[in-house]
mmCIF file of the N, C-alpha and C atoms, coordinates in Angstrom:
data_MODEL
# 
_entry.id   MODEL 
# 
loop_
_atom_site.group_PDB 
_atom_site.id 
_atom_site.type_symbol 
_atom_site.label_atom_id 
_atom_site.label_alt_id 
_atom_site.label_comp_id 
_atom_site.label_asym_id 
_atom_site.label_entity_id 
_atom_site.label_seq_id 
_atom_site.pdbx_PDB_ins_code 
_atom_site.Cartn_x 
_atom_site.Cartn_y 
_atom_site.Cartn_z 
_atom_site.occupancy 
_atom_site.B_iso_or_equiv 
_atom_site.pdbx_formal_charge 
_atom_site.auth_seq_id 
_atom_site.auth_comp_id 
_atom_site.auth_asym_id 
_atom_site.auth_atom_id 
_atom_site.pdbx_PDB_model_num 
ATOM 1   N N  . UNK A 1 1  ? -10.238 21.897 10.695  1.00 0.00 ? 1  UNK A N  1 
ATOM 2   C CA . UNK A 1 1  ? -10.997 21.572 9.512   1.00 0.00 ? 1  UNK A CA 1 
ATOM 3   C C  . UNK A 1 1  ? -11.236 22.854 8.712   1.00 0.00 ? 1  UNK A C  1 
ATOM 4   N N  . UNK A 1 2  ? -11.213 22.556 7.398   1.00 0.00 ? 2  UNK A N  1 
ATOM 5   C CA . UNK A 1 2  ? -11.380 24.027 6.490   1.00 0.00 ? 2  UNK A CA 1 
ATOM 6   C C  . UNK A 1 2  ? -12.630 24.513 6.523   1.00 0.00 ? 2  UNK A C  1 
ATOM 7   N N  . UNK A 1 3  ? -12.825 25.945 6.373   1.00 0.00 ? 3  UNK A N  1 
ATOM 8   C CA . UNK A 1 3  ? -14.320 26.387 6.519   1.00 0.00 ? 3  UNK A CA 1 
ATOM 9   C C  . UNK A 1 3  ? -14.614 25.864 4.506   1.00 0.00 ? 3  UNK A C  1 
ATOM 10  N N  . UNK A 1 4  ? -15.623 25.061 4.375   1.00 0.00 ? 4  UNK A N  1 
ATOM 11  C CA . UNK A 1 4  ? -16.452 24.811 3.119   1.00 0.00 ? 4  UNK A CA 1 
ATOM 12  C C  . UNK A 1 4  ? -16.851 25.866 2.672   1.00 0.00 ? 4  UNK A C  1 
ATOM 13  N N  . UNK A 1 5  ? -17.290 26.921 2.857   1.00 0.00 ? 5  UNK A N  1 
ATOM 14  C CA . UNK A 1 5  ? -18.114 27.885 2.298   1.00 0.00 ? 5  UNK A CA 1 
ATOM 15  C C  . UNK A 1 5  ? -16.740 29.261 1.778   1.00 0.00 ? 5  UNK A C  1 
ATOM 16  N N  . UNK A 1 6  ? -15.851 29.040 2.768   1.00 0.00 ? 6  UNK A N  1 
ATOM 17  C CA . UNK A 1 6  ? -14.231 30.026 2.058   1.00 0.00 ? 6  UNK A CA 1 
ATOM 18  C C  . UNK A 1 6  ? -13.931 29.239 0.767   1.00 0.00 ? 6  UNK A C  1 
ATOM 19  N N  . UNK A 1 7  ? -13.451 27.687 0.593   1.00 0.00 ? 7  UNK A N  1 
ATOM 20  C CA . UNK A 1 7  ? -12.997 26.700 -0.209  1.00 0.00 ? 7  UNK A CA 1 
ATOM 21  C C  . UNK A 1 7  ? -13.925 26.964 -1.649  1.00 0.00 ? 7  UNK A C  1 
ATOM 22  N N  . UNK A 1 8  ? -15.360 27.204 -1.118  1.00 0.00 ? 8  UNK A N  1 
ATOM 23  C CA . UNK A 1 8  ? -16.170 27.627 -2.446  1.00 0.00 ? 8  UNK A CA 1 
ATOM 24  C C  . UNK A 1 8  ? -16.153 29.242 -3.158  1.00 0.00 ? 8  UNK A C  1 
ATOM 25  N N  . UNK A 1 9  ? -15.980 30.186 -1.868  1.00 0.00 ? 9  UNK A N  1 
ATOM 26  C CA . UNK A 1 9  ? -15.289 31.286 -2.751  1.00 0.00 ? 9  UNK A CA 1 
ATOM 27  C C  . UNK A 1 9  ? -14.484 31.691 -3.544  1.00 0.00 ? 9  UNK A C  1 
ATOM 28  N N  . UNK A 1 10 ? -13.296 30.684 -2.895  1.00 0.00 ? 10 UNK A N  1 
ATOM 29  C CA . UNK A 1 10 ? -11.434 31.041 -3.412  1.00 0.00 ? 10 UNK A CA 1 
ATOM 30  C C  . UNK A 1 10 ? -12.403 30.262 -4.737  1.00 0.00 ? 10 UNK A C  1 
ATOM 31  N N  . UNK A 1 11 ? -12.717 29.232 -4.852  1.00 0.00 ? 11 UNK A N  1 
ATOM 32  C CA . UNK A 1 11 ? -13.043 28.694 -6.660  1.00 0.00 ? 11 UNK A CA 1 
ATOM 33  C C  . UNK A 1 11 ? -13.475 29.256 -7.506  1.00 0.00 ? 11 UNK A C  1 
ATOM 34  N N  . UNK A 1 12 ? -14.828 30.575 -6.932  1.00 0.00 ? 12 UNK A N  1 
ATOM 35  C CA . UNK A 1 12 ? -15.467 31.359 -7.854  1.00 0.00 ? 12 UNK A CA 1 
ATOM 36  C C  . UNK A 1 12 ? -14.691 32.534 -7.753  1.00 0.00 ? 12 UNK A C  1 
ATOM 37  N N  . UNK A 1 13 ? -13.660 32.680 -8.737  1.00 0.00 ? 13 UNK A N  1 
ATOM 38  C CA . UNK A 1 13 ? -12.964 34.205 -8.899  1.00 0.00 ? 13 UNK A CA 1 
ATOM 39  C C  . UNK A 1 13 ? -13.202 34.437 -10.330 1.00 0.00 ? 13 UNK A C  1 
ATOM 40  N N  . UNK A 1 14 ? -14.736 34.770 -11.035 1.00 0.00 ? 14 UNK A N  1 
ATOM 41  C CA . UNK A 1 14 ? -15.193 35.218 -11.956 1.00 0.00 ? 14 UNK A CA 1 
ATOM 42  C C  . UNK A 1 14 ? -15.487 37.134 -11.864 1.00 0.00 ? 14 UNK A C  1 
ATOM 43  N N  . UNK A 1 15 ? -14.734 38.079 -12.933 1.00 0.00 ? 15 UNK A N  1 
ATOM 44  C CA . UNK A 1 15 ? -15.182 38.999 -12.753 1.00 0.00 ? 15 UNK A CA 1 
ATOM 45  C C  . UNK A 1 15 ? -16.683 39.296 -12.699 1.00 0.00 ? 15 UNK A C  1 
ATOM 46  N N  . UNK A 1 16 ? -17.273 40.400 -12.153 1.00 0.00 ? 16 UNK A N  1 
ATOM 47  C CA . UNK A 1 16 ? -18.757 40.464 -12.740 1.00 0.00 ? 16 UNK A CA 1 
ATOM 48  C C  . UNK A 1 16 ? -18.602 41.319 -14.080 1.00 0.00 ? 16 UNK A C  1 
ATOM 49  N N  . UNK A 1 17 ? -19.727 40.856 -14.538 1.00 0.00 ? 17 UNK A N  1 
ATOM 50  C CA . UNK A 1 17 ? -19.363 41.368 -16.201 1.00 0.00 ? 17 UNK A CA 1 
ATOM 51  C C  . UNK A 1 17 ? -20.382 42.675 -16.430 1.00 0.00 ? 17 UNK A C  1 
ATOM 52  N N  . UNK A 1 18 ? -20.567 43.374 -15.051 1.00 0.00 ? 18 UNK A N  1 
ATOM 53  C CA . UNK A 1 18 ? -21.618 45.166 -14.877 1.00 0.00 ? 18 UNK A CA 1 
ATOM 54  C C  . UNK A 1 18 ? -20.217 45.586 -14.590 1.00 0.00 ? 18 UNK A C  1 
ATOM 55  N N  . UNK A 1 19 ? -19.110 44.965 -14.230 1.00 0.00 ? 19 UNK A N  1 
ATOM 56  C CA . UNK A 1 19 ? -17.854 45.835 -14.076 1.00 0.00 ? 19 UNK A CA 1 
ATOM 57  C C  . UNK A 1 19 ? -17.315 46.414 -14.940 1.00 0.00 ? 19 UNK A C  1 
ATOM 58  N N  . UNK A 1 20 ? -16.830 45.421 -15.695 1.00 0.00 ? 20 UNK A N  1 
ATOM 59  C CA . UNK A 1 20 ? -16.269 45.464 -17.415 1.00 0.00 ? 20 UNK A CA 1 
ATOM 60  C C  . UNK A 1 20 ? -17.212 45.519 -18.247 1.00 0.00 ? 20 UNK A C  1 
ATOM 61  N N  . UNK A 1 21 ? -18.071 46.452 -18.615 1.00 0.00 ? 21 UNK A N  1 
ATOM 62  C CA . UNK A 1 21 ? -18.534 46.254 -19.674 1.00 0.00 ? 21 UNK A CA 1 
ATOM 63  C C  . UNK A 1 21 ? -18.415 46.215 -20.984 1.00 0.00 ? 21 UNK A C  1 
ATOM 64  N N  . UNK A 1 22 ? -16.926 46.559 -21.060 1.00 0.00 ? 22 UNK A N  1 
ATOM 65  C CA . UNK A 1 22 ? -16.570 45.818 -23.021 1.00 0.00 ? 22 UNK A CA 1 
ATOM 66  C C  . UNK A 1 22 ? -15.986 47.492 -23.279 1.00 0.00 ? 22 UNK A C  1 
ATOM 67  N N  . UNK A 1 23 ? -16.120 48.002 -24.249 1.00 0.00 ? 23 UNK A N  1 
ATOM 68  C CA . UNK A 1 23 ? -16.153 48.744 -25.545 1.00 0.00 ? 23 UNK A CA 1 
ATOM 69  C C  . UNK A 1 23 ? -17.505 49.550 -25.622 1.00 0.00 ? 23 UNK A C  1 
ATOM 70  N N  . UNK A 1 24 ? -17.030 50.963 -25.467 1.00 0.00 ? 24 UNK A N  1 
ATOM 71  C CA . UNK A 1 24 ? -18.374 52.001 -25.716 1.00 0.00 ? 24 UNK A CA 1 
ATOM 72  C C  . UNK A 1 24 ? -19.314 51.379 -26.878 1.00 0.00 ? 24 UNK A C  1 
ATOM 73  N N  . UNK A 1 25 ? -20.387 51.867 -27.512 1.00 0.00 ? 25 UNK A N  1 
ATOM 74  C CA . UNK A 1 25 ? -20.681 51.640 -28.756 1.00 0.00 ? 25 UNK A CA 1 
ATOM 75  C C  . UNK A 1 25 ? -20.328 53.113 -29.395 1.00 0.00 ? 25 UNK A C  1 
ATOM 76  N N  . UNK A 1 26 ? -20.316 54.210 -28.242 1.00 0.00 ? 26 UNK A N  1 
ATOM 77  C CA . UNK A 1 26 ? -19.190 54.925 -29.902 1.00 0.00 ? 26 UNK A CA 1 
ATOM 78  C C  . UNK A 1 26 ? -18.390 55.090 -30.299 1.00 0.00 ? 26 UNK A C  1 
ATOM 79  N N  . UNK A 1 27 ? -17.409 54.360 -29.028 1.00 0.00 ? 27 UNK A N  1 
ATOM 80  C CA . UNK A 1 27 ? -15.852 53.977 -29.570 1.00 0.00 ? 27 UNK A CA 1 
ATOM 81  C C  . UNK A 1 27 ? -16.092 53.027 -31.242 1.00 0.00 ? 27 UNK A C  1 
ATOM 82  N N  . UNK A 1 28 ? -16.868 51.798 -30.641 1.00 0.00 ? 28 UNK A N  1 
ATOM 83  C CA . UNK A 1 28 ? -17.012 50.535 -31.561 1.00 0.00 ? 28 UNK A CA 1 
ATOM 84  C C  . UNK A 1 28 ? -17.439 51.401 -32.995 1.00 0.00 ? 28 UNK A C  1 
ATOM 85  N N  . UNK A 1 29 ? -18.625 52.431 -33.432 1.00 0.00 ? 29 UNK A N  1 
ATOM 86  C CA . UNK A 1 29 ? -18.527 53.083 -34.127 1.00 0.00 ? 29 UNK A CA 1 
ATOM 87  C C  . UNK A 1 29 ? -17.460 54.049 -34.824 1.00 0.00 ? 29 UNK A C  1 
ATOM 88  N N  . UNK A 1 30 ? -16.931 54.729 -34.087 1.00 0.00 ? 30 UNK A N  1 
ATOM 89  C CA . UNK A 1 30 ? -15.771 55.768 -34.719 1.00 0.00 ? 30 UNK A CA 1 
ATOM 90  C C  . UNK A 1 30 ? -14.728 54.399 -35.332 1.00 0.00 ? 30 UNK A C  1 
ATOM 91  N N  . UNK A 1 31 ? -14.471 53.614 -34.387 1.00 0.00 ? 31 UNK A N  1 
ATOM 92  C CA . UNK A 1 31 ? -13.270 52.861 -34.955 1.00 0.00 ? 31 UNK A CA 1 
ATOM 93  C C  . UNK A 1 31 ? -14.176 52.091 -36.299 1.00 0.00 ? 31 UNK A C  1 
ATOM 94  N N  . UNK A 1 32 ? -15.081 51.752 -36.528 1.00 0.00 ? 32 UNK A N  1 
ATOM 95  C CA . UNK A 1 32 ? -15.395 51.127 -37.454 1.00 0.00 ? 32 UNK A CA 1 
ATOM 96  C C  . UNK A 1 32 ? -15.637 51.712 -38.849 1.00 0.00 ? 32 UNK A C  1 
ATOM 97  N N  . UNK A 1 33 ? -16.222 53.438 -38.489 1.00 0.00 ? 33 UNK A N  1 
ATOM 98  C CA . UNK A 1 33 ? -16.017 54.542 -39.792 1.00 0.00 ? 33 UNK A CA 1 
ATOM 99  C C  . UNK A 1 33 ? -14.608 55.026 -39.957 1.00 0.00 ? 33 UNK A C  1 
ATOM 100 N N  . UNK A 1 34 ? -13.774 54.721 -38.608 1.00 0.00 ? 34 UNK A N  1 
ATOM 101 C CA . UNK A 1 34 ? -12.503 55.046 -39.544 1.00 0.00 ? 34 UNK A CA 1 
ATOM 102 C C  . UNK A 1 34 ? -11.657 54.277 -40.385 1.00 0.00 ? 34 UNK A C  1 
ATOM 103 N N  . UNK A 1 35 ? -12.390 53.018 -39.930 1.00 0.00 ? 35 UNK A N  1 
ATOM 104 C CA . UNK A 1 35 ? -11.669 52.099 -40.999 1.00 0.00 ? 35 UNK A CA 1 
ATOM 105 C C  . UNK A 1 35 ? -12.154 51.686 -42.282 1.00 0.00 ? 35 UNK A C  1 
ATOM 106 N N  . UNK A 1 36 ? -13.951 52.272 -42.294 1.00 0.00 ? 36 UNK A N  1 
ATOM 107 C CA . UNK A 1 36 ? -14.328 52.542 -43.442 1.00 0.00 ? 36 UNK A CA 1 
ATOM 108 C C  . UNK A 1 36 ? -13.880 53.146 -44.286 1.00 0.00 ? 36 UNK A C  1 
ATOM 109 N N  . UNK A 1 37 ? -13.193 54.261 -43.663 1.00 0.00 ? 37 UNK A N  1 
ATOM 110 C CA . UNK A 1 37 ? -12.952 55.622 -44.465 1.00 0.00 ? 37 UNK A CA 1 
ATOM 111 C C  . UNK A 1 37 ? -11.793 55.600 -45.191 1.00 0.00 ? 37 UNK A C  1 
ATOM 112 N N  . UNK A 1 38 ? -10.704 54.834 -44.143 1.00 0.00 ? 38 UNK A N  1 
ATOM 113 C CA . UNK A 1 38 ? -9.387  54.302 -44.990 1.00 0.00 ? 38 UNK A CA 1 
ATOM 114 C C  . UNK A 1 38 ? -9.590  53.591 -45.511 1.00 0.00 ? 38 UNK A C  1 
ATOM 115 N N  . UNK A 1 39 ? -10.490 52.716 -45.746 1.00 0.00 ? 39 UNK A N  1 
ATOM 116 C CA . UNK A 1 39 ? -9.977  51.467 -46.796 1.00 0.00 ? 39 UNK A CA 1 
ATOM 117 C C  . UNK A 1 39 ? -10.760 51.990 -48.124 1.00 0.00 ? 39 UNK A C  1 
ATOM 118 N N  . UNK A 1 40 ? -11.592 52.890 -48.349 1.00 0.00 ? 40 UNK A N  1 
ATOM 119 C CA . UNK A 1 40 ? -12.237 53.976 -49.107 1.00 0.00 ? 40 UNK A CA 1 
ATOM 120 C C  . UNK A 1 40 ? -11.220 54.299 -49.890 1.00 0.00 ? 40 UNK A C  1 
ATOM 121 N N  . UNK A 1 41 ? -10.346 54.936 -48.916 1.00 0.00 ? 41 UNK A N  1 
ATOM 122 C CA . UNK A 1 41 ? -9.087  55.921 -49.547 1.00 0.00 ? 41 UNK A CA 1 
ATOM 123 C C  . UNK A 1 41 ? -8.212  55.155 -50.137 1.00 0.00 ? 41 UNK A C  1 
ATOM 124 N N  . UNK A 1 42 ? -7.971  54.114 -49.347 1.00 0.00 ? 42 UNK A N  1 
ATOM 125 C CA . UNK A 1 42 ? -6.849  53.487 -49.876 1.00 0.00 ? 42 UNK A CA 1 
ATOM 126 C C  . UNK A 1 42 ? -7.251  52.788 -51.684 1.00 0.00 ? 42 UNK A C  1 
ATOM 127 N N  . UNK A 1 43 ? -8.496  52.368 -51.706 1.00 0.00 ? 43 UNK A N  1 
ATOM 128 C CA . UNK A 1 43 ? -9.125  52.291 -52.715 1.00 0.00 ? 43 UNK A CA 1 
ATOM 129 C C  . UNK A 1 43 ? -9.256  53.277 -53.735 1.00 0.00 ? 43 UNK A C  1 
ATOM 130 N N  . UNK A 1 44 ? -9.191  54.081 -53.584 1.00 0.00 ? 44 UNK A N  1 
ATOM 131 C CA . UNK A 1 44 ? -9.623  55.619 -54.452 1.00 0.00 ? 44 UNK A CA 1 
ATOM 132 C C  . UNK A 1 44 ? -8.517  56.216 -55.099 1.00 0.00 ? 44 UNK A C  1 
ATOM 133 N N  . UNK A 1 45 ? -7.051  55.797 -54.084 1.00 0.00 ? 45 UNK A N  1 
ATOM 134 C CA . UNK A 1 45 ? -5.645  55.854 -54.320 1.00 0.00 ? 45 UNK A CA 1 
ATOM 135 C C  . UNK A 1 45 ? -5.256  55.109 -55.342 1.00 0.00 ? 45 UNK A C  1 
ATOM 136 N N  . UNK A 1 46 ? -5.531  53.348 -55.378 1.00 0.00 ? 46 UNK A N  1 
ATOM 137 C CA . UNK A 1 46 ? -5.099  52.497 -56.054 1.00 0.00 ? 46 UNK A CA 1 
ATOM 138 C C  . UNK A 1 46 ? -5.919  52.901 -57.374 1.00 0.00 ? 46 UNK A C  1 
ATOM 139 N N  . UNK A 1 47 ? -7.137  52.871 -57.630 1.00 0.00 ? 47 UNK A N  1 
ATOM 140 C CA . UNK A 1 47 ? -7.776  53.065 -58.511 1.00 0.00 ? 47 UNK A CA 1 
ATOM 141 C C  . UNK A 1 47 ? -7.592  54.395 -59.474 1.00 0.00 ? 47 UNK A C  1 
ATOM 142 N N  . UNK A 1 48 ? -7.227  55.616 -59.020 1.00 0.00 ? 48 UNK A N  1 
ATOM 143 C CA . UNK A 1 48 ? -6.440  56.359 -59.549 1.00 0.00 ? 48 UNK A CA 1 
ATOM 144 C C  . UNK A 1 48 ? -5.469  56.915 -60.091 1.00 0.00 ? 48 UNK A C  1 
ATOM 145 N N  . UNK A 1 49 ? -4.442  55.551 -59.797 1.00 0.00 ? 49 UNK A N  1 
ATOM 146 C CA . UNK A 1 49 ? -3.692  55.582 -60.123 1.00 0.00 ? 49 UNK A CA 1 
ATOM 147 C C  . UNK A 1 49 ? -2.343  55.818 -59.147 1.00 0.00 ? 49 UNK A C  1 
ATOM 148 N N  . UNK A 1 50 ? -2.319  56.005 -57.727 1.00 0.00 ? 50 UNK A N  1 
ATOM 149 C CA . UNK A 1 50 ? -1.168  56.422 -57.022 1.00 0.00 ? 50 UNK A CA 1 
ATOM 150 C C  . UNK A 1 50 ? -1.416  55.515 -55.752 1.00 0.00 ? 50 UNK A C  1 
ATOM 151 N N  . UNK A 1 51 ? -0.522  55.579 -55.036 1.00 0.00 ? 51 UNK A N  1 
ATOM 152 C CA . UNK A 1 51 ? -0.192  55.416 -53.448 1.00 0.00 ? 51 UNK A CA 1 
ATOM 153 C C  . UNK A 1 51 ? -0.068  53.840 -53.432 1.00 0.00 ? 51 UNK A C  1 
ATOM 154 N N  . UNK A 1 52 ? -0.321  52.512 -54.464 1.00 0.00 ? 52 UNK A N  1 
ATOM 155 C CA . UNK A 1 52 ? -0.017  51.794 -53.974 1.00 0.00 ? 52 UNK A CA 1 
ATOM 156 C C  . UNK A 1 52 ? 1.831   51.008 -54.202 1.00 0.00 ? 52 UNK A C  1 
ATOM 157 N N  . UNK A 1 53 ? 2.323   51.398 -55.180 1.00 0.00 ? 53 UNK A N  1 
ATOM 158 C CA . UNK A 1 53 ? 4.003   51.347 -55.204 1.00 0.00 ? 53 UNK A CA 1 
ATOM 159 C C  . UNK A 1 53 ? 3.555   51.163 -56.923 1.00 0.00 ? 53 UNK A C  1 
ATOM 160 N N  . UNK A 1 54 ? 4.024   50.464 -57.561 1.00 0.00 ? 54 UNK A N  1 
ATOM 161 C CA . UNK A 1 54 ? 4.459   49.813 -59.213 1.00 0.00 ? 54 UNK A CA 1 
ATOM 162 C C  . UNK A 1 54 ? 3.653   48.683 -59.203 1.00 0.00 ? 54 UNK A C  1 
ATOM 163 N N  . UNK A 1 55 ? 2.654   48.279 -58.859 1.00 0.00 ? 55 UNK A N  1 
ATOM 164 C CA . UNK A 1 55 ? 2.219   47.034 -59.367 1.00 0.00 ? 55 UNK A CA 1 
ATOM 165 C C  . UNK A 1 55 ? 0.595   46.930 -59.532 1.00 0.00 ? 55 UNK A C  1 
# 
């Protein structure tokens, strides 16, 4: 007969989530001012007149 209490382990194969905790918050920051910063530029480019092609 199967042990019940193994049958209920093998089912719960959830990571714990103190393992993984995600994304620094100053990764999540830097990546979020650097994409501030380019889309700034890329703006500042178009509006000036250069970097986006002829149109």
């Amino acid at each position: 007969m199967a042990d019940s209490s193994s049958a209920a382990d093998a089912a719960d194969h959830r990571p714990d989530p103190a393992a993984h905790p995600g994304m620094p918050r100053w990764a999540k920051t830097l990546v979020i001012g650097a994409g501030a910063a380019l889309l700034v530029a890329l703006v500042l480019m178009h509006a000036l007149g250069g970097g986006m092609g002829n149109h």
